[in-house]
C-alpha positions as CSV (number, residue, x, y, z in Angstrom):
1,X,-1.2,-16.9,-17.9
2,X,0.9,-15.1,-19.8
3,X,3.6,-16.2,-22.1
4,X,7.5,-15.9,-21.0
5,X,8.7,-13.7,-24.3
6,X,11.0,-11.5,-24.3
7,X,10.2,-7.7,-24.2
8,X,12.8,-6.9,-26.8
9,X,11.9,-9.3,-29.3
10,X,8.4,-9.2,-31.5
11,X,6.6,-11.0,-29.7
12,X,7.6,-14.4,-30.3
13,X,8.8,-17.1,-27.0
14,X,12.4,-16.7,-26.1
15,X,14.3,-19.5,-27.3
16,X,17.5,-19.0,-25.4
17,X,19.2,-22.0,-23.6
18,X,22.0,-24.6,-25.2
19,X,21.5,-27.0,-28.2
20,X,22.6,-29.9,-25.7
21,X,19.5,-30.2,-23.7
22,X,19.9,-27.9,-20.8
23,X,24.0,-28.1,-20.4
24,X,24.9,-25.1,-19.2
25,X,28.0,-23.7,-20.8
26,X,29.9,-20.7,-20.2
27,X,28.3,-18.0,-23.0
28,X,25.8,-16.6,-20.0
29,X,23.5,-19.5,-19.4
30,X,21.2,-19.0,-16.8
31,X,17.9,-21.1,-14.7
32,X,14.9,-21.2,-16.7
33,X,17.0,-20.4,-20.0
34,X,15.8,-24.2,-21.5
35,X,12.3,-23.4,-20.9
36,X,12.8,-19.9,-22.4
37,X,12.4,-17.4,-19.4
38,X,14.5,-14.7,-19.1
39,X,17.9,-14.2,-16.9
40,X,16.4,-11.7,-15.0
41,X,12.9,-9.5,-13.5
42,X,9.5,-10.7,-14.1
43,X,9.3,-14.1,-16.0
44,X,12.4,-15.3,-14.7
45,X,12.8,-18.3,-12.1
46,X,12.7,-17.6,-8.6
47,X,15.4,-17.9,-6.1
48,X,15.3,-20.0,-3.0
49,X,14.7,-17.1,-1.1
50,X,11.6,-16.3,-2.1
51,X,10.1,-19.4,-2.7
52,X,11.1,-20.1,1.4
53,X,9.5,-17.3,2.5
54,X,6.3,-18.0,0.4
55,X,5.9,-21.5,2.3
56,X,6.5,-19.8,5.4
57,X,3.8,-17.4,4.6
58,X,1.2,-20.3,3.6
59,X,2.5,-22.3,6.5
60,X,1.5,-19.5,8.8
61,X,-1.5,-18.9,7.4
62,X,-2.4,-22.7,8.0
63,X,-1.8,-22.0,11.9
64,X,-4.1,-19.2,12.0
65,X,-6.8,-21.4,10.0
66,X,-6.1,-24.1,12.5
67,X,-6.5,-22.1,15.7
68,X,-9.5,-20.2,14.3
69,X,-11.6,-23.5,13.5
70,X,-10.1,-25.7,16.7
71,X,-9.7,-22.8,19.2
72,X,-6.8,-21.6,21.5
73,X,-6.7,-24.8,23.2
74,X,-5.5,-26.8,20.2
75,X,-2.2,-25.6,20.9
76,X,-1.5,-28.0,23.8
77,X,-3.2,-31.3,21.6
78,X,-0.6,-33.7,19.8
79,X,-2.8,-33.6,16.6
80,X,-2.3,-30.0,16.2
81,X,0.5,-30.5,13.5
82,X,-1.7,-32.8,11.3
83,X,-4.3,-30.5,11.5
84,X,-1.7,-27.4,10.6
85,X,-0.6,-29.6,7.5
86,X,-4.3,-30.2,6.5
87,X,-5.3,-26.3,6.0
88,X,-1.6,-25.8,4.9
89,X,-2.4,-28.7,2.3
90,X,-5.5,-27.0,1.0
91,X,-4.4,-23.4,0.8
92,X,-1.7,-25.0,-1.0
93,X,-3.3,-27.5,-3.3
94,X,-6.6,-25.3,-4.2
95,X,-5.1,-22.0,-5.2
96,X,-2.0,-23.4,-6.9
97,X,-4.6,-25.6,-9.2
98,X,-6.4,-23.4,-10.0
99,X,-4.6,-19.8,-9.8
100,X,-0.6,-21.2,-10.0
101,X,-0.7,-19.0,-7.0
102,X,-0.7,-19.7,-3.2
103,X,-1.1,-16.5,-0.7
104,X,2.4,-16.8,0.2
105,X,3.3,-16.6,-3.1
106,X,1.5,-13.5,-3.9
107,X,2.6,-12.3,-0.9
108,X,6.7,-12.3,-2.2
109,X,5.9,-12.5,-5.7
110,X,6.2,-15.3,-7.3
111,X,4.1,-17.8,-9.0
112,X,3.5,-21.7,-10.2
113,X,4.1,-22.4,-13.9
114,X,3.8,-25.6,-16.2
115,X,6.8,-26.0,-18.7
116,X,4.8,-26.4,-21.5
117,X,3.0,-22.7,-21.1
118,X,-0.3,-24.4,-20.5
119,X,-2.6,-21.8,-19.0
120,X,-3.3,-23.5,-15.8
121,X,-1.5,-25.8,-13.0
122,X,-4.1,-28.2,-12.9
123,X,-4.0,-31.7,-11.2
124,X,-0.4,-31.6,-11.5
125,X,-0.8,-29.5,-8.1
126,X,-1.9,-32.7,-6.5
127,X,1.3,-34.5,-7.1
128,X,3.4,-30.7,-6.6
129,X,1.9,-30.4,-3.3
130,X,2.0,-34.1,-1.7
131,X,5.4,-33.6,-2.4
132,X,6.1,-30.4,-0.9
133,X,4.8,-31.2,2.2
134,X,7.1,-34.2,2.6
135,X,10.0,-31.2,3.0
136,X,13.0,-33.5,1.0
137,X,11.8,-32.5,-2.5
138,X,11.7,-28.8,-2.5
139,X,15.5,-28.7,-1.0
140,X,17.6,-31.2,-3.7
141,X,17.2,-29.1,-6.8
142,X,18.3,-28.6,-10.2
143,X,20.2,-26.1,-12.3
144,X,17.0,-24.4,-13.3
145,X,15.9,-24.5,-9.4
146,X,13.8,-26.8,-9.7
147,X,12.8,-28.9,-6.8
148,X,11.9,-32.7,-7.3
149,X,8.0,-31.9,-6.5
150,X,8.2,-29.1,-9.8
151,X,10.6,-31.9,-11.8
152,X,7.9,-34.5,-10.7
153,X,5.1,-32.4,-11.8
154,X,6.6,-30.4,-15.0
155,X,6.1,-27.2,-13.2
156,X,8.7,-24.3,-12.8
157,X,8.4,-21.1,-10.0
158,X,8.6,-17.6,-11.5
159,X,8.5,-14.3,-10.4
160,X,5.6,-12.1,-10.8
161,X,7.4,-9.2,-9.9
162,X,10.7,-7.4,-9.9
């Protein structure tokens, strides 16, 4: 994974954000500025939006899975949601691990990443995607837009693309 730095500098990390620990203050703070990612474009922290329409995606995609493996029929059984959160749960967990990446999240472009610029998600998608399933996380967020499943698991969402 590549670095947040920004493209007018010489290479080094951004280093943007307020000496107070993440305060925001009125000389153009913005999400993502304490972590050093840019106010804007690729690098930056992704809006609600996006990140909505990604789970949709992925949550889709676990219905298909679903019906594919259980048949047509499945549709009319009362385990049919457990089942759809299953396949969700591993398209989720899998990809995110090991890619920071879901196929929803390709789809709008956007992408997992851990605040300390680690390469890879890791195990940390474990605890990001218990969470996100339970719904409640993902919606009470912080100024950086940041849910409580990316606070809980030192991850941020950025985009990939403009």
């Amino acid at each position: 994974m590549a670095r947040f730095l920004d493209p007018e500098s010489d290479g080094s990390p951004v280093r943007s954000g307020s000496s107070s620990g993440g305060v925001r203050s009125e000389q153009g703070d913005h999400p993502g500025a304490r972590f050093g990612l840019p106010a804007a474009g690729v690098g930056s922290t992704a809006g609600f939006g996006r990140r909505f329409v990604g789970v949709l995606v992925d949550w889709l995609l676990g219905y298909v899975i679903t019906l594919a493996v259980l048949g047509l029929d499945a549709l009319g059984s009362t385990s049919i949601g457990w089942w759809v959160w299953l396949a969700w749960f591993v398209i989720t967990l899998v990809p995110t691990a090991l890619f920071g990446m879901t196929p929803g999240m390709v789809a709008v472009g956007i992408r997992v990443a851990r605040v300390d610029m680690a390469a890879a998600v890791g195990i940390r998608a474990i605890l990001r995607t218990v969470l996100l399933g339970l719904v409640v996380p993902p919606v009470i967020r912080d100024d950086d837009g940041r849910g409580w499943h990316d606070r809980a698991s030192q991850t941020i969402v950025v985009r990939t693309r403009a």
